[in-house]
LONU-588475 format. One record per residue (C-alpha): residue number from 0; residue in one letter; x negated, y, z negated. Coordinates in nm, 3 decimals. Last residue first. Layout:
<nodes>
+-----+------+---------+---------+---------+
|  nr | rest |    east |   north |      up |
+-----+------+---------+---------+---------+
| NUM |    a |       X |       Y |       Z |
...
+-----+------+---------+---------+---------+
</nodes>
This chain:
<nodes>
+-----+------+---------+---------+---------+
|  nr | rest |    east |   north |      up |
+-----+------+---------+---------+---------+
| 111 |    x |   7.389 |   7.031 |   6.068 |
| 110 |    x |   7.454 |   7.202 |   5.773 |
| 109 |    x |   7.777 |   7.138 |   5.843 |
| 108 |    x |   7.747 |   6.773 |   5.870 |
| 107 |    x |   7.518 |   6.747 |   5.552 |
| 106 |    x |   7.828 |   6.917 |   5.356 |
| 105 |    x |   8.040 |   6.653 |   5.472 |
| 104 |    x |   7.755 |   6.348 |   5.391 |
| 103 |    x |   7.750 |   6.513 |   5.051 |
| 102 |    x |   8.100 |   6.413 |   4.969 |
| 101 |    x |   8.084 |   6.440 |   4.593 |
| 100 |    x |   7.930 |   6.797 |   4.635 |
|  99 |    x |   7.666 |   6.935 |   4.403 |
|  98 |    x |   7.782 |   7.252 |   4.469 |
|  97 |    x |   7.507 |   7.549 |   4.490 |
|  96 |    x |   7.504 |   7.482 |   4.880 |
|  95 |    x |   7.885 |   7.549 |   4.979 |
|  94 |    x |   7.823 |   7.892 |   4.988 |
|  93 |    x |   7.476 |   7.860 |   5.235 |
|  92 |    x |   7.605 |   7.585 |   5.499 |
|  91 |    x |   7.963 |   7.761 |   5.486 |
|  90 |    x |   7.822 |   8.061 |   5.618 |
|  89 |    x |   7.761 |   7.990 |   5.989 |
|  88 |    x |   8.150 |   7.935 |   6.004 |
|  87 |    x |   8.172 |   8.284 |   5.909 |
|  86 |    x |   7.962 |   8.415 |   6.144 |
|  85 |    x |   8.205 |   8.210 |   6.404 |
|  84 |    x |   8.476 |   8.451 |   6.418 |
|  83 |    x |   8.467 |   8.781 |   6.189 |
|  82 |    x |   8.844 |   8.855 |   6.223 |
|  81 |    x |   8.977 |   8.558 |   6.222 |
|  80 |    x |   8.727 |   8.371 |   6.001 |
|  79 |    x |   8.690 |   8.662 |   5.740 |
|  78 |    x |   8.918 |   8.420 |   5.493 |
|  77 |    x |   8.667 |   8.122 |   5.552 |
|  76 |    x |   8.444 |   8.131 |   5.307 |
|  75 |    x |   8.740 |   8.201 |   5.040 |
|  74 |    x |   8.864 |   7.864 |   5.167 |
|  73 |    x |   8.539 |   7.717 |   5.115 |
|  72 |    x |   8.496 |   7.880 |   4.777 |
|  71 |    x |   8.819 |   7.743 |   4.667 |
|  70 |    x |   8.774 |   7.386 |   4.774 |
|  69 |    x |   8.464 |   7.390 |   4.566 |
|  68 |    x |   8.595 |   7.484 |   4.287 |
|  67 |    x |   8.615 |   7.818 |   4.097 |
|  66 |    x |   8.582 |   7.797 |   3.743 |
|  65 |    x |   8.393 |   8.110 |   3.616 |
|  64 |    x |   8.099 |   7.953 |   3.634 |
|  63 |    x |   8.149 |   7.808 |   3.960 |
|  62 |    x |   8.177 |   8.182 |   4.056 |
|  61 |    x |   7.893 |   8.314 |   3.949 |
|  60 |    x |   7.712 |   8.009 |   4.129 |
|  59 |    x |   7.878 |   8.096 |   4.465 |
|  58 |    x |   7.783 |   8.414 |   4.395 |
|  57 |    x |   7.424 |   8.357 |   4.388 |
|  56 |    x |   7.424 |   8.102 |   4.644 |
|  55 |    x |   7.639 |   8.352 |   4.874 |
|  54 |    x |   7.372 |   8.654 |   4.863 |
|  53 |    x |   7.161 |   8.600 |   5.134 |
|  52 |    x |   7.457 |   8.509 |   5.367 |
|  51 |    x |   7.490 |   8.847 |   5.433 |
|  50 |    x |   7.697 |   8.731 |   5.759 |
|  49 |    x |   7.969 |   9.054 |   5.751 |
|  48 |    x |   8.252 |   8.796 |   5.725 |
|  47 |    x |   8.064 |   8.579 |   5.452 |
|  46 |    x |   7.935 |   8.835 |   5.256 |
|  45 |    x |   8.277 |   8.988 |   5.241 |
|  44 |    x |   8.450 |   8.660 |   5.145 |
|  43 |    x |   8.229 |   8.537 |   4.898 |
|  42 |    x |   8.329 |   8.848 |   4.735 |
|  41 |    x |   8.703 |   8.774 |   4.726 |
|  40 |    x |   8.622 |   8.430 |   4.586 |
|  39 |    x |   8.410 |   8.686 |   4.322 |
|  38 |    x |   8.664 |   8.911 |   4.268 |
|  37 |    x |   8.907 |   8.602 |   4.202 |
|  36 |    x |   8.686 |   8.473 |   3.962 |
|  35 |    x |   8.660 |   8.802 |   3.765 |
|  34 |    x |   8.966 |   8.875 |   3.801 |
|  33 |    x |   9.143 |   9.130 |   4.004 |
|  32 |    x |   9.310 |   9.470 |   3.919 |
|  31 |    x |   8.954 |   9.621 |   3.913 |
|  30 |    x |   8.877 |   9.897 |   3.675 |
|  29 |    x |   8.586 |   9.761 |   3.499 |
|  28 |    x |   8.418 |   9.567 |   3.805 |
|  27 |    x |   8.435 |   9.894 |   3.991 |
|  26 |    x |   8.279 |  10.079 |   3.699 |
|  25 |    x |   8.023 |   9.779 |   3.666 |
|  24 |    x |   7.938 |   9.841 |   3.995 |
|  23 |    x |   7.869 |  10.218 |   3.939 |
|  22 |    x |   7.643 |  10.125 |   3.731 |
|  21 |    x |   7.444 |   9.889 |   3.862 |
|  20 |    x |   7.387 |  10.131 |   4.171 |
|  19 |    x |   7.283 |  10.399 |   3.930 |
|  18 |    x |   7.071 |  10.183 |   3.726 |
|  17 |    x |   6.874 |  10.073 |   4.094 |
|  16 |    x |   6.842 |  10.432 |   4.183 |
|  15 |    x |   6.677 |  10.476 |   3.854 |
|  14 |    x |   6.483 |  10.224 |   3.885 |
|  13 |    x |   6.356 |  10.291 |   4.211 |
|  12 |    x |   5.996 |  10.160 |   4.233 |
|  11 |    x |   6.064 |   9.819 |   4.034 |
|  10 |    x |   6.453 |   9.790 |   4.032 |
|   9 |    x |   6.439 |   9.876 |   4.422 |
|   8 |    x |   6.126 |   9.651 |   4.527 |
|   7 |    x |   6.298 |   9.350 |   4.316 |
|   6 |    x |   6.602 |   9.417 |   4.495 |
|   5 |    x |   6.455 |   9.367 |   4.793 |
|   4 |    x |   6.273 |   9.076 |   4.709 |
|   3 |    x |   6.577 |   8.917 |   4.619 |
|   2 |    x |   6.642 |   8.839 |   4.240 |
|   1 |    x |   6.592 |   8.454 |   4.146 |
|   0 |    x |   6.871 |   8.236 |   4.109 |
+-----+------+---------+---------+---------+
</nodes>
């Protein structure tokens, strides 16, 4: 998945500023208690409860790669739902995307 055009505006003016930020993720990453797949479920989570939904394809795929299923990302989709109400609902269209879904008649319903 390509970079955002955001992004692409911070690594090319800001690059420094951009290193910084990549950094410091990488420290989090490093001295997490989770893993990987589970900070990424987790993740999914956060973008979906604050409705960044920008970013759910591209961690949806990071975590298909590191062997979350489907089921999985739509329960991790739907962790903000109580406390975020129906922006995370709004997700599901945009995590659920990268799967190739066996049921695609489901996922066409809630992109509906």
């Amino acid at each position: 998945m390509a970079m955002s055009e955001g992004f692409g505006i911070l690594f090319r003016e800001k690059p420094e500023v951009a290193q910084a930020w990549l950094e410091s993720d990488r420290t989090l990453t490093h001295h997490s208690a989770l893993d990987a797949k589970t900070a990424e479920l987790a993740y999914i989570a956060v973008l979906a409860a604050l409705g960044l939904e920008r970013g759910l394809a591209f961690h949806t795929g990071q975590a298909q790669q590191l062997g979350a299923t489907r089921d999985e990302v739509f329960s991790a989709t739907l962790v903000g739902l109580p406390a975020a109400g129906a922006r995370v609902i709004e997700a599901l269209a945009e995590t659920l995307r990268p799967f190739a879904a066996p049921d695609a008649e489901a996922v066409g319903q809630v992109d509906q």
